[in-house]
SEVEX-701500 format. One record per atom (N, C-alpha, C, CB): x, y, z; residue number from 1; atom name; residue in three letters. Coordinates in nm, 3 decimals, decimal comma. Glycine has a CB too. Layout:
N
<<X; Y; Z>; NUM; "CA"; "ALA">;
...
***
This chain:
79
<<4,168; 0,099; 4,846>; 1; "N"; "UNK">;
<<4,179; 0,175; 4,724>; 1; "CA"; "UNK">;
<<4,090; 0,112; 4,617>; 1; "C"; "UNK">;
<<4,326; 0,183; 4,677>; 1; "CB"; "UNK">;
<<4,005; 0,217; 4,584>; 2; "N"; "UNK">;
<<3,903; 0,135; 4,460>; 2; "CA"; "UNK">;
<<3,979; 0,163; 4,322>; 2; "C"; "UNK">;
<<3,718; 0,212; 4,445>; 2; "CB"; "UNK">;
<<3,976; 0,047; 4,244>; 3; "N"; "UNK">;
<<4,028; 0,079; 4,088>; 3; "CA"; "UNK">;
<<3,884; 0,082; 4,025>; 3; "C"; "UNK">;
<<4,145; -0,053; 4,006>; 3; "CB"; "UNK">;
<<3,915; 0,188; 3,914>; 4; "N"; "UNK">;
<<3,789; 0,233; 3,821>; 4; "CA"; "UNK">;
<<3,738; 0,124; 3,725>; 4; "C"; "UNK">;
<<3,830; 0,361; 3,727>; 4; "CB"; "UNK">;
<<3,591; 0,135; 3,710>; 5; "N"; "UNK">;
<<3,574; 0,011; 3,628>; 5; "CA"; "UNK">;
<<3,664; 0,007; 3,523>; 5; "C"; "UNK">;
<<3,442; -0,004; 3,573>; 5; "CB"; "UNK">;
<<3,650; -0,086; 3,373>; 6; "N"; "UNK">;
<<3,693; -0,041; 3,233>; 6; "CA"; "UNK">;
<<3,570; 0,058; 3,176>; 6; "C"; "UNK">;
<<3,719; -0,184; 3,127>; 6; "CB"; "UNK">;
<<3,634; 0,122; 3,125>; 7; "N"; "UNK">;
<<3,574; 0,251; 3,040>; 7; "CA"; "UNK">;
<<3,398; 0,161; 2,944>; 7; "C"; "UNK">;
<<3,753; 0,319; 2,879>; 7; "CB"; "UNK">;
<<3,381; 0,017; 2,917>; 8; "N"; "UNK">;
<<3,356; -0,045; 2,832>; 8; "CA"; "UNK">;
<<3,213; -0,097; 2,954>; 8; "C"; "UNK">;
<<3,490; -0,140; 2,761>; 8; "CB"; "UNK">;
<<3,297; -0,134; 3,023>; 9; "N"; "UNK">;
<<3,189; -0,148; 3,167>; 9; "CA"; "UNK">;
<<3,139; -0,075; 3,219>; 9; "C"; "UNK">;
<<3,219; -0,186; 3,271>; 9; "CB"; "UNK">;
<<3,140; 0,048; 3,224>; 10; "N"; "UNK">;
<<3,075; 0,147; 3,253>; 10; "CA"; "UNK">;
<<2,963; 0,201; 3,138>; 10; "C"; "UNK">;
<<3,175; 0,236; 3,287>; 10; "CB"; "UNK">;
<<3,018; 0,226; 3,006>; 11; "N"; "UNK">;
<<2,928; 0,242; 2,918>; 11; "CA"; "UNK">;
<<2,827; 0,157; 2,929>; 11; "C"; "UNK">;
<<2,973; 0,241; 2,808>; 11; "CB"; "UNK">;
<<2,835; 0,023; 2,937>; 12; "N"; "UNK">;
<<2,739; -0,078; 2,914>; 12; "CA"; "UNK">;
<<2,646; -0,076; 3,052>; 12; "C"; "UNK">;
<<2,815; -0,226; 2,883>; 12; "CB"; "UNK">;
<<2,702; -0,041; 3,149>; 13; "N"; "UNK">;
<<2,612; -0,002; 3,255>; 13; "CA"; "UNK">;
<<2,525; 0,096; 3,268>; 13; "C"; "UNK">;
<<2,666; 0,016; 3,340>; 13; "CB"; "UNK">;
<<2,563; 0,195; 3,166>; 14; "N"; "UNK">;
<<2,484; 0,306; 3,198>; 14; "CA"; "UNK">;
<<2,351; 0,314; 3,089>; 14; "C"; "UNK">;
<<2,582; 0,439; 3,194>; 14; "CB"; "UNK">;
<<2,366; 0,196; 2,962>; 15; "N"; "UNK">;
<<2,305; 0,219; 2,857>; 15; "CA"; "UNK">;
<<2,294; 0,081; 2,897>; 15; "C"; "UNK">;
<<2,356; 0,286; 2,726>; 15; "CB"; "UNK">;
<<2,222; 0,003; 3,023>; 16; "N"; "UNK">;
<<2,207; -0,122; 3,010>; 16; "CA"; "UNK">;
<<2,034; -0,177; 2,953>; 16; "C"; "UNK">;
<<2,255; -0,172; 3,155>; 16; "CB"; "UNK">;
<<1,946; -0,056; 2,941>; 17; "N"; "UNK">;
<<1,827; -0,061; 2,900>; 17; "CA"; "UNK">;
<<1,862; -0,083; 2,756>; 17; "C"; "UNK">;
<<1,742; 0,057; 2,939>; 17; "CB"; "UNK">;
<<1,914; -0,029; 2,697>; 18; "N"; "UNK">;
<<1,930; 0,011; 2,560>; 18; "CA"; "UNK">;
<<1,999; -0,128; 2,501>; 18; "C"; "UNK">;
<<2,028; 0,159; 2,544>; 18; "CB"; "UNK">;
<<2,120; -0,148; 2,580>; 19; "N"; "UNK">;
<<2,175; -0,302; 2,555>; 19; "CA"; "UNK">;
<<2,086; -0,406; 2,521>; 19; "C"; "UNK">;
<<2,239; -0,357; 2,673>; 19; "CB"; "UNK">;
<<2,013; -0,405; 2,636>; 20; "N"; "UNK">;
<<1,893; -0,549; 2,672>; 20; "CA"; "UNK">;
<<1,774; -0,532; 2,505>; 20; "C"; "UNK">;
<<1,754; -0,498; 2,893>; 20; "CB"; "UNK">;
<<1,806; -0,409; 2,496>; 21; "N"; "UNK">;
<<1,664; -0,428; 2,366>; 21; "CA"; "UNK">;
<<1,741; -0,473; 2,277>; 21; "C"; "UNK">;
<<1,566; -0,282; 2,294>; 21; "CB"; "UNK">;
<<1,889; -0,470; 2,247>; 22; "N"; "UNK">;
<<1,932; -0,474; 2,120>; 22; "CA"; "UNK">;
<<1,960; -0,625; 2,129>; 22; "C"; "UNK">;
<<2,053; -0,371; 2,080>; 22; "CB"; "UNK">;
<<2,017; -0,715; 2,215>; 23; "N"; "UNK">;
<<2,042; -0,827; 2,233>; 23; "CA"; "UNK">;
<<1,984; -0,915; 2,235>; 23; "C"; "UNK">;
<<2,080; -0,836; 2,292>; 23; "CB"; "UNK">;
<<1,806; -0,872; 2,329>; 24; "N"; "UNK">;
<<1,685; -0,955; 2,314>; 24; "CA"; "UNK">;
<<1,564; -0,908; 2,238>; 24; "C"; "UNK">;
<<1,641; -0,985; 2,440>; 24; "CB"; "UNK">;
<<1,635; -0,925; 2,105>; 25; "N"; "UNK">;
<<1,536; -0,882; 2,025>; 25; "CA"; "UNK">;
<<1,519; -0,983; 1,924>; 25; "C"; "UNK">;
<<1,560; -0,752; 1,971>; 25; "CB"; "UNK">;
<<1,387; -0,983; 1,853>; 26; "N"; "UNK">;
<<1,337; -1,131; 1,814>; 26; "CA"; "UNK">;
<<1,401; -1,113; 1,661>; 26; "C"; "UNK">;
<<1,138; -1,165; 1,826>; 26; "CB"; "UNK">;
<<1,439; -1,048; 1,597>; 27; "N"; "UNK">;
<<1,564; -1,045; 1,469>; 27; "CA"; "UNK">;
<<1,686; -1,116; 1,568>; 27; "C"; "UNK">;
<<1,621; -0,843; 1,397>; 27; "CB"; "UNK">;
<<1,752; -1,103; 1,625>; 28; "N"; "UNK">;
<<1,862; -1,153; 1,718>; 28; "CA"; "UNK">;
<<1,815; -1,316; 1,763>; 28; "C"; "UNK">;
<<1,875; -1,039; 1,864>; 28; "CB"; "UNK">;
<<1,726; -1,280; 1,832>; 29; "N"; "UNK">;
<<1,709; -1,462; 1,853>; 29; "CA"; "UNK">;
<<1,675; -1,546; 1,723>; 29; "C"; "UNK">;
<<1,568; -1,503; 1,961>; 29; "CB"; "UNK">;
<<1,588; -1,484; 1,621>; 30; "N"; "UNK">;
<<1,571; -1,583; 1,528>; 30; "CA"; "UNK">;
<<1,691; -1,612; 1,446>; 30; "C"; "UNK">;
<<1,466; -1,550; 1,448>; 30; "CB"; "UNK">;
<<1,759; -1,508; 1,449>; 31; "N"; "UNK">;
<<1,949; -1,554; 1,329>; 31; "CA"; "UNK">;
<<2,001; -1,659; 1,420>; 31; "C"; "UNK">;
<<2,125; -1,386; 1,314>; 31; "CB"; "UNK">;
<<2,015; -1,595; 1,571>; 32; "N"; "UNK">;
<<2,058; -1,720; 1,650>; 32; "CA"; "UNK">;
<<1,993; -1,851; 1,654>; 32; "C"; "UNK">;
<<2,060; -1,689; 1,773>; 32; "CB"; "UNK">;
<<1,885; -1,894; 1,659>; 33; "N"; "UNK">;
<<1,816; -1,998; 1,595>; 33; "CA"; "UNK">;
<<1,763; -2,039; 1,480>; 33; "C"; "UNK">;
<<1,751; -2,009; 1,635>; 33; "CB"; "UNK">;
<<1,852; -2,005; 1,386>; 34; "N"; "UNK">;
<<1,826; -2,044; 1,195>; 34; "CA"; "UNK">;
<<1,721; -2,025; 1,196>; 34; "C"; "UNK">;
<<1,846; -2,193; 1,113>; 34; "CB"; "UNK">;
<<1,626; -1,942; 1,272>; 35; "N"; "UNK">;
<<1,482; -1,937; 1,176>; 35; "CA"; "UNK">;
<<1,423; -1,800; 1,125>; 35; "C"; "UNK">;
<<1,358; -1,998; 1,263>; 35; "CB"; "UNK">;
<<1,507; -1,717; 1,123>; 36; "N"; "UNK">;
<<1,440; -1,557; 1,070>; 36; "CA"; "UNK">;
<<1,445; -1,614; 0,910>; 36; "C"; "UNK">;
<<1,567; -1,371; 1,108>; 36; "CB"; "UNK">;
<<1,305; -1,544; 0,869>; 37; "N"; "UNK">;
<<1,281; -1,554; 0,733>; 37; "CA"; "UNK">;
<<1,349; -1,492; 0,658>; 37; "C"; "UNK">;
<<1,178; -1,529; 0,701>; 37; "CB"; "UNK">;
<<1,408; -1,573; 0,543>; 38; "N"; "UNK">;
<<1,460; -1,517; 0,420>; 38; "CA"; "UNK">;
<<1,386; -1,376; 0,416>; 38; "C"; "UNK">;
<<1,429; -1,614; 0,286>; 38; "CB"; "UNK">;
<<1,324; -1,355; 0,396>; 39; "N"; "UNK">;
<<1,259; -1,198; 0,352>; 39; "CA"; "UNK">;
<<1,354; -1,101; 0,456>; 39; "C"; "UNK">;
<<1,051; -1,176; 0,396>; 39; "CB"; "UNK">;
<<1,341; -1,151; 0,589>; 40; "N"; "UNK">;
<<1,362; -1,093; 0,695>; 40; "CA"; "UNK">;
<<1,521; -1,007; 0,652>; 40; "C"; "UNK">;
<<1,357; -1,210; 0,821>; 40; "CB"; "UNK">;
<<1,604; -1,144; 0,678>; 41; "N"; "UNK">;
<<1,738; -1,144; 0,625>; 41; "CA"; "UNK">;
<<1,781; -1,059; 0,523>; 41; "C"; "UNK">;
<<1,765; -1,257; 0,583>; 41; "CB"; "UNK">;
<<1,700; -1,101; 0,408>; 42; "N"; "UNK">;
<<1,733; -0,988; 0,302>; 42; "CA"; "UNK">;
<<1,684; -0,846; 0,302>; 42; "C"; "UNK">;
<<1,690; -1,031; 0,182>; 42; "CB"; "UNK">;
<<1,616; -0,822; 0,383>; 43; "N"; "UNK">;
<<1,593; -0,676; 0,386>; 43; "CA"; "UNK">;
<<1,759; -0,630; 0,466>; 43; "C"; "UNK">;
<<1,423; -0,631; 0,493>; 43; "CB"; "UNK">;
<<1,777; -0,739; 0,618>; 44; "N"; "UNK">;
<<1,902; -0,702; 0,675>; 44; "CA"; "UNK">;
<<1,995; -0,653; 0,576>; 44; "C"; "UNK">;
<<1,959; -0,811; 0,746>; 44; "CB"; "UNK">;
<<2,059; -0,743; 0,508>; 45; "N"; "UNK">;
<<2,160; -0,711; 0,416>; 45; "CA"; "UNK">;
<<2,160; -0,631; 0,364>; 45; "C"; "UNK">;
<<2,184; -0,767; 0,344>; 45; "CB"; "UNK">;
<<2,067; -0,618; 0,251>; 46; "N"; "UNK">;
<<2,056; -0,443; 0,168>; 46; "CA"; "UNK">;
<<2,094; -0,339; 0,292>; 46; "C"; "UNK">;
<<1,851; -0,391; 0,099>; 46; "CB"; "UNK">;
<<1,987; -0,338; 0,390>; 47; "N"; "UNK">;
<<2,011; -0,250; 0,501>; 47; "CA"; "UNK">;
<<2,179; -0,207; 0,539>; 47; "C"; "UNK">;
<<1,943; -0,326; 0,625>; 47; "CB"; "UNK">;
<<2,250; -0,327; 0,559>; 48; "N"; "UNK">;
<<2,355; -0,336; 0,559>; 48; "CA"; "UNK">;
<<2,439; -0,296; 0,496>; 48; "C"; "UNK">;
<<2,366; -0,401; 0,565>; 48; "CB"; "UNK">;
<<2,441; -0,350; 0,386>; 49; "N"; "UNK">;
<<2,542; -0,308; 0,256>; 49; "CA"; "UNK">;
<<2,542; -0,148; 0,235>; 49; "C"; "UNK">;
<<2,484; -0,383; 0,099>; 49; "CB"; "UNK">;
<<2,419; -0,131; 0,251>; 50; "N"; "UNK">;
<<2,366; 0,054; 0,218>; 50; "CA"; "UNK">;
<<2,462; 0,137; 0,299>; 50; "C"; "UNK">;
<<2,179; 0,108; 0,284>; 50; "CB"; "UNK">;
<<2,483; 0,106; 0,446>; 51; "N"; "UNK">;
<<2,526; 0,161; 0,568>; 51; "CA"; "UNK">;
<<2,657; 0,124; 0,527>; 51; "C"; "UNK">;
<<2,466; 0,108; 0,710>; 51; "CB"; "UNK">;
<<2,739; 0,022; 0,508>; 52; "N"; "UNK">;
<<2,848; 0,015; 0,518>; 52; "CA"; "UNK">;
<<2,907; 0,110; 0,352>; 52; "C"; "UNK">;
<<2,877; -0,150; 0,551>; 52; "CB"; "UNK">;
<<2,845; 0,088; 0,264>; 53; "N"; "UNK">;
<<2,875; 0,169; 0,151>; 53; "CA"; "UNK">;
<<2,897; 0,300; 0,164>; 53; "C"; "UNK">;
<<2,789; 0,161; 0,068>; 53; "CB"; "UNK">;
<<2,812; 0,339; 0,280>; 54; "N"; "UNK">;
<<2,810; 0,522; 0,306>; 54; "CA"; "UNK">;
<<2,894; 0,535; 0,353>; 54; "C"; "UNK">;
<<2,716; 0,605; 0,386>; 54; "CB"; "UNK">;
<<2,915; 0,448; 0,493>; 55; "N"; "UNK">;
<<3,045; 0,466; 0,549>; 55; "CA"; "UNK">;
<<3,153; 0,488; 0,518>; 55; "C"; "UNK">;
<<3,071; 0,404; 0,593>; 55; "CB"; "UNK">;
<<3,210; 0,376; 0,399>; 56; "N"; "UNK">;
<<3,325; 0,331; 0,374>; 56; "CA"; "UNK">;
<<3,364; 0,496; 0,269>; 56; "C"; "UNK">;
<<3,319; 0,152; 0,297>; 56; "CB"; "UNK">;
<<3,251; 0,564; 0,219>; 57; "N"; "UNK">;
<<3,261; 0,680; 0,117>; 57; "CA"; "UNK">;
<<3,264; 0,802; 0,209>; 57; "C"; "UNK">;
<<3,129; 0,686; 0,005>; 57; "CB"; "UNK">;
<<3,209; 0,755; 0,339>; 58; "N"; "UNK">;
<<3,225; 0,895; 0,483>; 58; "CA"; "UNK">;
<<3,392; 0,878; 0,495>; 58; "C"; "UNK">;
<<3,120; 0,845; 0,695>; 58; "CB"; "UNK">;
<<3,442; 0,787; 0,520>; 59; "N"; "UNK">;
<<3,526; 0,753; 0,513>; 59; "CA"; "UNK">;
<<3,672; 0,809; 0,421>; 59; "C"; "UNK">;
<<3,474; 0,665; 0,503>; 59; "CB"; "UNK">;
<<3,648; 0,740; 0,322>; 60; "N"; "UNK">;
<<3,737; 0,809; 0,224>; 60; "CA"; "UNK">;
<<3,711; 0,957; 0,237>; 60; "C"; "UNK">;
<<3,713; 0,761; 0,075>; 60; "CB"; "UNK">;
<<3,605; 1,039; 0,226>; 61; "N"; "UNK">;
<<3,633; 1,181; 0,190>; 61; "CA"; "UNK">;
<<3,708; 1,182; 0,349>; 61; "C"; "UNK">;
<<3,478; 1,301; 0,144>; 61; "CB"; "UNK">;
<<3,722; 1,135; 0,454>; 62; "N"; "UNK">;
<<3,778; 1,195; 0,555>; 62; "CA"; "UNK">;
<<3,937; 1,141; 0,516>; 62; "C"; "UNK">;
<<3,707; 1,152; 0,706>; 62; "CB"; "UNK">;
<<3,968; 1,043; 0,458>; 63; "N"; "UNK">;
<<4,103; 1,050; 0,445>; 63; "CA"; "UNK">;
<<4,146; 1,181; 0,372>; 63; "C"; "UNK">;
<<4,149; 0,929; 0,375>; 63; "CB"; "UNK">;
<<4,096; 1,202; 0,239>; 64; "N"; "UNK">;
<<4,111; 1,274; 0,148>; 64; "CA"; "UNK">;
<<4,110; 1,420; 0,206>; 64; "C"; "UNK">;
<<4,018; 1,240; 0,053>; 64; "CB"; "UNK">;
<<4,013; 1,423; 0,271>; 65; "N"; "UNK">;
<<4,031; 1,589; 0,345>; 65; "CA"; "UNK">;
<<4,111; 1,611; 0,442>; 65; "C"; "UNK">;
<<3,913; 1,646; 0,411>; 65; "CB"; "UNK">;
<<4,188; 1,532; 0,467>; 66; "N"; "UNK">;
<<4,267; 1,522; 0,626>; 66; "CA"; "UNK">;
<<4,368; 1,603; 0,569>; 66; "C"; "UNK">;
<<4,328; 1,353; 0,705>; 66; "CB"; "UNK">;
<<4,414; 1,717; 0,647>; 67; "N"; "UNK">;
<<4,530; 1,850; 0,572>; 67; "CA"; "UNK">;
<<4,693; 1,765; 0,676>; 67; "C"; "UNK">;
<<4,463; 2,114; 0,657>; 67; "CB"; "UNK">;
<<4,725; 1,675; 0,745>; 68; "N"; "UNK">;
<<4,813; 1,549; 0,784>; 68; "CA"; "UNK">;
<<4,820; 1,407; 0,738>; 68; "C"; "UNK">;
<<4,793; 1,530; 0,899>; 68; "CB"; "UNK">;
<<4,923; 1,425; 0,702>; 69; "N"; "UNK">;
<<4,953; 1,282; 0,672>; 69; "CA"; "UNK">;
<<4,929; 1,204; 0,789>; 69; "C"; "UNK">;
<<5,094; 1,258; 0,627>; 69; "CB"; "UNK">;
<<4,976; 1,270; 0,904>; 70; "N"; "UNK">;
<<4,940; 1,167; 1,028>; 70; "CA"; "UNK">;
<<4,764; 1,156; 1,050>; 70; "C"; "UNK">;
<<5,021; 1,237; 1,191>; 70; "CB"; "UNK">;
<<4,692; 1,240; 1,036>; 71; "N"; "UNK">;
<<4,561; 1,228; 1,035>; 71; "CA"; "UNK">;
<<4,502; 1,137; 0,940>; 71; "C"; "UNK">;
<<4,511; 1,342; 1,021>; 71; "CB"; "UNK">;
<<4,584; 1,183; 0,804>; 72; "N"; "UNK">;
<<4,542; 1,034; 0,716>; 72; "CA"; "UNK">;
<<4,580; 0,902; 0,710>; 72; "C"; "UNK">;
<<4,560; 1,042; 0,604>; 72; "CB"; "UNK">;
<<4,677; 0,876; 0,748>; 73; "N"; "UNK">;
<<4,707; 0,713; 0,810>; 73; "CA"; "UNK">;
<<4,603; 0,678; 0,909>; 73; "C"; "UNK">;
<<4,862; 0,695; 0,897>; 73; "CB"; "UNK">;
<<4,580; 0,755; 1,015>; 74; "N"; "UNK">;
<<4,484; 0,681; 1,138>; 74; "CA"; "UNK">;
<<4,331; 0,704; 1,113>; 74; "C"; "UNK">;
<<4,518; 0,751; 1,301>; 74; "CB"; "UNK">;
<<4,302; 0,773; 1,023>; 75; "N"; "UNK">;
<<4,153; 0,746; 0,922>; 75; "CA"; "UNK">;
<<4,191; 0,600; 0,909>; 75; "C"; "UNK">;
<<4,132; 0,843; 0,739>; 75; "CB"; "UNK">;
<<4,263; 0,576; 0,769>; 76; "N"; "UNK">;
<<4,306; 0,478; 0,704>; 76; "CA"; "UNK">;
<<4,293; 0,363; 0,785>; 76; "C"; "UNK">;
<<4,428; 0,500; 0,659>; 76; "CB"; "UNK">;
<<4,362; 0,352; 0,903>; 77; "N"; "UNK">;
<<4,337; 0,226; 0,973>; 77; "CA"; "UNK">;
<<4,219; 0,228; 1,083>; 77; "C"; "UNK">;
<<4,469; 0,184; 1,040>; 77; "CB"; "UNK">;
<<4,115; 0,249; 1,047>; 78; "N"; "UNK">;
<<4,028; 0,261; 1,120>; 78; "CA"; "UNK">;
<<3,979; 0,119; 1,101>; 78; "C"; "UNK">;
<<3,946; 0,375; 1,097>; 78; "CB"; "UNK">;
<<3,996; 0,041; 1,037>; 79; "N"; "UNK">;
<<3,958; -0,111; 1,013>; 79; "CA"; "UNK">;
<<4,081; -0,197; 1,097>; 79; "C"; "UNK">;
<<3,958; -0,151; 0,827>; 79; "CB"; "UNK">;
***
């Protein structure tokens, strides 16, 4: 009797091209070895902050529009 992979192992198998670029990529090795340039870094962050700001406002309007209370609690804990 075969048991099915995890759902998590399979994704990563099937998008294992896509994995390998994101993991061995020279932004990734240089944070991992303290040497990506300040410049580098700070573009990351803004980048960052920008994305998580949208989110967190994608976010709220989905609590806010949710016509369930049960729909709006499990928005809510999406963190």
């Amino acid at each position: 009797m075969n048991t099915p992979a995890p759902f998590s192992q399979v994704l990563r198998a099937e998008c294992q091209k896509d994995w390998q670029a994101a993991i061995q990529h020279r932004f990734v090795d240089e944070i991992f070895a303290g040497t990506l340039a300040s410049e580098h870094l700070r573009h990351y962050l803004v980048q960052d902050y920008q994305f998580v700001d949208r989110f967190v406002a994608l976010l709220g309007a989905a609590i806010a529009s949710a016509d369930q209370y049960a729909a709006r609690v499990r928005f809510s804990q999406f963190a």
